[in-house]
N, C-alpha and C positions, 0 to 999 in steps of 0.2 A: 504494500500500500504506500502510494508514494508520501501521504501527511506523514507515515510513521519513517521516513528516509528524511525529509526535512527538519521534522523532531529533533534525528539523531544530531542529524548535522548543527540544529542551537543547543543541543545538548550542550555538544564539545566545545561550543562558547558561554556556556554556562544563560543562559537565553532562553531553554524549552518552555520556562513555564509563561513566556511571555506569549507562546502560541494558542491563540485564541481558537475554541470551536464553538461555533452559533447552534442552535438548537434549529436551525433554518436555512436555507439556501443561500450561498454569496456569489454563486453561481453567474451574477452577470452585477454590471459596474450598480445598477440601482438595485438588486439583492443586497448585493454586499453592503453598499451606503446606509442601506435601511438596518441591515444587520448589526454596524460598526456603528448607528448614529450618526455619521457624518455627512456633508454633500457627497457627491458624485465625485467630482472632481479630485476628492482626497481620499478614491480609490484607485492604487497604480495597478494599472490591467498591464496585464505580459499578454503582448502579441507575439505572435509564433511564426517566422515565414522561411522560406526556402534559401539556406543559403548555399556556398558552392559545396562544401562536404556535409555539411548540417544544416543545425535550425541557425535564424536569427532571429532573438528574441529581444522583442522591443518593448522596455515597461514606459509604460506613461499613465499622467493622469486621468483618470477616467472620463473628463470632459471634452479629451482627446480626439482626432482621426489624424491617421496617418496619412500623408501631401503624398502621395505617390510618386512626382514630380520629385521633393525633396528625397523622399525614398532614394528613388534612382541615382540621384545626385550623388550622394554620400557612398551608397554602397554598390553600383555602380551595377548593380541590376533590376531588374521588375519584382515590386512587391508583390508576390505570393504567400499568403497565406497558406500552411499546411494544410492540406486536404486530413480530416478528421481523424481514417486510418491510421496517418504516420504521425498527429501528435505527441500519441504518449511514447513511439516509440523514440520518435528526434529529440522529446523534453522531458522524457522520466513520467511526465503527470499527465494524468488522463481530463479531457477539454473540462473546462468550466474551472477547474485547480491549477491550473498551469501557473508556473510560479517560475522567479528567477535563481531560486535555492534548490541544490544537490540537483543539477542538472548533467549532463552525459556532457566531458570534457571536449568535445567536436563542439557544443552548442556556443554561442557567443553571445551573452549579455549586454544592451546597448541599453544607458536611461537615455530619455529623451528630458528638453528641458523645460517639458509642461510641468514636470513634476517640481520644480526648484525651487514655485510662486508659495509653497506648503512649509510649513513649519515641519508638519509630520505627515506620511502618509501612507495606504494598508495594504501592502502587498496580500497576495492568495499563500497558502503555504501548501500546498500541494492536493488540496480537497475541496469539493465545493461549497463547502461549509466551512472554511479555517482563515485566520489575517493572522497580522503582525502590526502591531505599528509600530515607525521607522521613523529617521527624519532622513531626507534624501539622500547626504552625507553616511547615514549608515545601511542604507539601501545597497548605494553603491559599494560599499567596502564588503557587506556581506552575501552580495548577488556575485562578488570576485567581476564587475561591470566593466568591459573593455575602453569605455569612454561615454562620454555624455553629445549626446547629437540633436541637430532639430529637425526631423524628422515629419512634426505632427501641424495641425493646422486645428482653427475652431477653436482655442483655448485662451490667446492673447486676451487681457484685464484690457 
């Protein structure tokens, strides 16, 4: 079960008990919101898409969409989304849980920089019932995130 691989992994930072489970579905950005109490926007959705050997997984704020255009730009191919089959097999976690914690070492973690206008905000942790809250800064150090890109559109204050 992938929540219980995530666990391990804030175990060994001494973290687990900070991983929240809802008695409810967080399952999509306004689940979780409702779930966590928060807006939308201060939930960081991991998007999943095809990279050249793996996934690329893109967290952003939930009030997010990804610019396809800026997509391109950056990582220098068309944003595809994982077809559902090869989710959990490219990100460890099965859809609805996809999280950017104890992912398969091919995967490559990008925050985007909707997330940065947040004090703190609630990643998935591998189930569709589970968060974390984070401040972006530890998002990034504990996603192991290769860099921070802008990627998204729809979010700018």
């Amino acid at each position: 079960m992938a929540i219980e691989n995530v666990k391990r992994y804030f175990r060994k930072l001494g973290m687990e008990d900070q991983v929240m489970e809802f008695p409810v579905s967080s399952a999509t950005v306004e689940l979780a919101a409702e779930a966590a109490g928060v807006i939308p926007g201060r939930i960081a959705k991991t998007l999943s898409f095809y990279g050249e050997e793996g996934a690329v997984l893109i967290v952003a704020a939930g009030d997010a969409r990804v610019d396809s255009r800026k997509f391109k730009e950056r990582f220098r191919r068309k944003a595809k989304m994982l077809r559902a089959e090869d989710v959990e097999k490219l990100t460890g976690h099965a859809v609805g849980g996809v999280c950017p914690f104890a992912v398969p070492e091919d995967a490559l973690v990008f925050l985007d920089l909707s997330l940065k206008r947040y004090e703190s905000v609630f990643p998935a942790c591998g189930s569709d019932n589970s968060a974390i809250e984070l401040t972006p800064e530890e998002l990034f150090r504990y996603a192991k995130a290769r860099g921070w890109v802008d990627v998204c559109k729809h979010w700018e204050e």
